[in-house]
N, C-alpha and C positions, 0 to 999 in steps of 0.2 A: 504493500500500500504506500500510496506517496502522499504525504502528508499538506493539510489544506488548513488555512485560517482563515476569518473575515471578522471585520469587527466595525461597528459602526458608532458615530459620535451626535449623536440623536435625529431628528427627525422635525423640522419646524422650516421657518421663514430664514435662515441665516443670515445674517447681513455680510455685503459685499466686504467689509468693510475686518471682517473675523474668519469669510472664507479661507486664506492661506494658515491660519493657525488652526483652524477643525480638521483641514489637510492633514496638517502638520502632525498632529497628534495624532490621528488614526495611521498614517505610516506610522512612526515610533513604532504604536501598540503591536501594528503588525509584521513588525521587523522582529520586536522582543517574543511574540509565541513565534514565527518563523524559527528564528535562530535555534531554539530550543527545539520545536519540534525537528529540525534536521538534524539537530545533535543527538535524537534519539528519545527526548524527554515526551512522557504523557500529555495527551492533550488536555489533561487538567492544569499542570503544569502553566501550560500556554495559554490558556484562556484565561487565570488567575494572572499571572504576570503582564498579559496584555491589556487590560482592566484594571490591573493596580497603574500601571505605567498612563493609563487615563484618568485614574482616581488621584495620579501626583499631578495632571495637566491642568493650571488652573481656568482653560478656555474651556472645560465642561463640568454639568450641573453633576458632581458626581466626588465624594472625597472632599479635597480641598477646591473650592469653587462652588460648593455646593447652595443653594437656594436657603432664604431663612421663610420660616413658618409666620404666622401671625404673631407670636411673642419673641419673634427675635431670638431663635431657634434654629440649630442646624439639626434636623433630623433624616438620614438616612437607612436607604434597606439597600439589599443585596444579596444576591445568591449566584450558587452555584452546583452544576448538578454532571453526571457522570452519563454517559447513553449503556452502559453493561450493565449494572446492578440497578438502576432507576435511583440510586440515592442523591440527596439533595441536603446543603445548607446553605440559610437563609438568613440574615438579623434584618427585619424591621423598627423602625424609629432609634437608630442607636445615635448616640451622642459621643461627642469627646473620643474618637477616634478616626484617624488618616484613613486607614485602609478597610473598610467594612468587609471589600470580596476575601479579603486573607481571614478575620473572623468568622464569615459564614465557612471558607473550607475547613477551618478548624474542628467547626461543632460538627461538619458532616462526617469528619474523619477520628473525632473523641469521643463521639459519646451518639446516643442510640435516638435523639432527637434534631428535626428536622429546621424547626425554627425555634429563634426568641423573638421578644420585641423588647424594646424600651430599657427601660433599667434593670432587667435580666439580662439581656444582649450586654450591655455594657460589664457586669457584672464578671460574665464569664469571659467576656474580652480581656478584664484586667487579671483576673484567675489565672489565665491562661497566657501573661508574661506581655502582652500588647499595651505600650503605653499609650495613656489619658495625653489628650492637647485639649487647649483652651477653644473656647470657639473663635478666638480671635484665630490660631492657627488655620479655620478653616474657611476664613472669609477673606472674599479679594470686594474690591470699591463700589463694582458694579452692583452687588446684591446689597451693599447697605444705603445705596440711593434709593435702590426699588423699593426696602423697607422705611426709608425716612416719606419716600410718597406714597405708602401704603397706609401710613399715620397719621398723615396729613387729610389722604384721598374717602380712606376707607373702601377703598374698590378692589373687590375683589376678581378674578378674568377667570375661565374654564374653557369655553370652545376657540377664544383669542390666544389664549398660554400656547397652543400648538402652532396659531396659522403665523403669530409674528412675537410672542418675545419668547426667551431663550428658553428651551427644554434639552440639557445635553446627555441626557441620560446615557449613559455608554453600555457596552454589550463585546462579547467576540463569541463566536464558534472554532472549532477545531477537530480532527479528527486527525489520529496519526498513524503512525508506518506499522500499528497493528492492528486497524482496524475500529480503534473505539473512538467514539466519539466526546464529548465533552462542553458544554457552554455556561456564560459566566454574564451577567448585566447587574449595575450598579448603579444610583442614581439619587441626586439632595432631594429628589421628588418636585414638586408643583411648587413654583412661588405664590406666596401667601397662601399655602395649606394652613387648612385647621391644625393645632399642636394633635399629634398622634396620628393624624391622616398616614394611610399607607396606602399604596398603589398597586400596579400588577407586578412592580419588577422582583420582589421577593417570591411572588405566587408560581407555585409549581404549576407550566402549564398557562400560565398568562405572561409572565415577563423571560420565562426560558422552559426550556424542555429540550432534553435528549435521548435518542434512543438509538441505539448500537443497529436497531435492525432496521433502519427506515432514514434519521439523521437528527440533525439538532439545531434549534431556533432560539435566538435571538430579538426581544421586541425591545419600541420605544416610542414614546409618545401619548395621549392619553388615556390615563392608568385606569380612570373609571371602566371607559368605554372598552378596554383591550381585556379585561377583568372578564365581562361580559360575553365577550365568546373565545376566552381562551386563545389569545391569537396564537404563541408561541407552539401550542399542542393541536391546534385546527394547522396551523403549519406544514407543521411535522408528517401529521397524520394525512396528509394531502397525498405526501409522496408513496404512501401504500399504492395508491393509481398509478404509479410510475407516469405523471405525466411532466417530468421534466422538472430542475428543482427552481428556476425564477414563476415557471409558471403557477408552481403550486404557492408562492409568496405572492405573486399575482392575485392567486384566487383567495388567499387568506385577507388580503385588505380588502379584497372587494365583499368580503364579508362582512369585516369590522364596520366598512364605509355603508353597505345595503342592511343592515342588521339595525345597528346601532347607531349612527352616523358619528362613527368616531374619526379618529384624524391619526396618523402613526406609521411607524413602518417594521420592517425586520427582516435580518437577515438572515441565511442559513446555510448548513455544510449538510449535503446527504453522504449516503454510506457508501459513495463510490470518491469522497472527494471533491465534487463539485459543486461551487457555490452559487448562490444568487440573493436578491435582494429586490424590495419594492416597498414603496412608501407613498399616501396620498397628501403628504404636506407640501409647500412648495421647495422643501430642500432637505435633504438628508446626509448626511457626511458616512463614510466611507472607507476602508481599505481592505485588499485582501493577495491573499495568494494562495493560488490554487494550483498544487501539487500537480495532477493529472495532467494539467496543459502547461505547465510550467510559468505558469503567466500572475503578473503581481502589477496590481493597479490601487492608486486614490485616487478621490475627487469629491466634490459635490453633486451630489445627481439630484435633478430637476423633474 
């Protein structure tokens, strides 16, 4: 098997103006699980590393960069899941921690539980040797203007958060040179969420889903609506029909968008290696490499 990654850097309106830096960072991510996966390493491995290396990038909503809540709050989820065994970890609403994706693979690889949230997340994050940062650590300028006009405004945004201000929710797939597959998305969530609001990117099957016999999905965008029909596992499950793998991400938005009318995208690796991707926002960031064809691209796609 020759090894494949894709990893995307959310799903919304981007502005011209932050294009070369959502580039910028989705290569990185997809350099860091690339290198690994040719060296041999799990595509767990790769998707954790390619997602933390998004979670240090402060041009997405995800880690450091992350979105503040209504009380001037950084809370993030995250997960990660495995396509051979079906197992998954997840932390919901965690606080005071850089890297969420490296916590959730902890609890799925320590202990016999699938998710935390809140101050149990956090709890077993410092159990488990991962140091506490400030929230100042995890804010860059742009999210405490949003919040000083949030203060001011009082307005809250839901079907706009997708079509024009930032949503970078991050994400990678991967599959490697033996066969398994692997997927990982992280994300500050919604600006101006309710405190404890959690979205689809932790949910097993709405924000990720893997499966060794079929492939594994990647979503981003909005969490209510993606929640709703399982985009990451309507995904997945598409490729049973062997109808090719951009089409069945084709047919998975055009679910979200005729079902629900949600707004989002996502990416994905099937079991031969072959990637693809679709999104109905007007921009979604990008990178991948794909084994089989030996072929490695970024961009924005429109």
């Amino acid at each position: 098997m020759k090894p494949s990654i894709v990893v995307h850097g959310g799903a919304w309106d981007i502005p011209d103006d932050q294009v070369d830096a959502h580039i910028g960072g989705c290569t990185t991510a997809v350099h860091v699980g690339r290198d690994l996966l040719l060296r041999g390493s799990c595509a767990l491995d790769a998707v954790e590393e390619a997602v933390a290396s998004m979670e240090d990038d402060t041009i997405f909503d995800a880690g450091r960069g992350s979105v503040l809540n209504q009380c001037g709050q950084v809370e993030m989820d995250a997960i990660i899941m495995e396509g051979a065994s079906l197992r998954s970890g997840a932390v919901a609403a965690l606080r005071h921690i850089r890297n969420p994706v490296r916590v959730a693979r902890r609890l799925m690889e320590c202990t016999h539980f699938s998710m935390l949230a809140g101050d149990g997340a956090l709890r077993f994050a410092l159990a488990n040797g991962f140091a506490e940062c400030t929230e100042e650590d995890l804010l860059v300028g742009r999210e405490l203007e949003d919040y000083r006009e949030y203060l001011r405004t009082g307005v809250l945004r839901t079907r706009e958060e997708f079509a024009g201000a930032p949503h970078d929710t991050v994400g990678a797939c991967a599959i490697d040179r033996d066969g398994h597959l692997a997927c990982a998305t992280s994300t500050g969530g919604t600006r101006r969420k309710m405190a404890g609001r959690v979205g689809d990117s932790p949910i097993v099957g709405a924000g990720a889903y893997a499966d060794d016999t079929l492939g594994a999905a990647s979503s981003t965008g909005w969490g209510e609506k993606i929640m709703a029909v399982l985009l990451a596992k309507t995904a997945v499950d598409m490729l049973g029909g062997d109808p090719g793998v951009y089409a069945a991400c084709e047919a998975s938005i055009g679910i979200l968008q005729k079902r629900v009318d949600g707004l989002g995208g996502v990416v994905m690796v099937d079991r031969t290696g072959l990637v693809g991707f679709h999104h109905n926002t007007p921009r979604m960031a990008y990178a991948f490499f794909e084994g089989p064809t030996s072929e490695e691209r970024s961009g924005i796609r429109r």
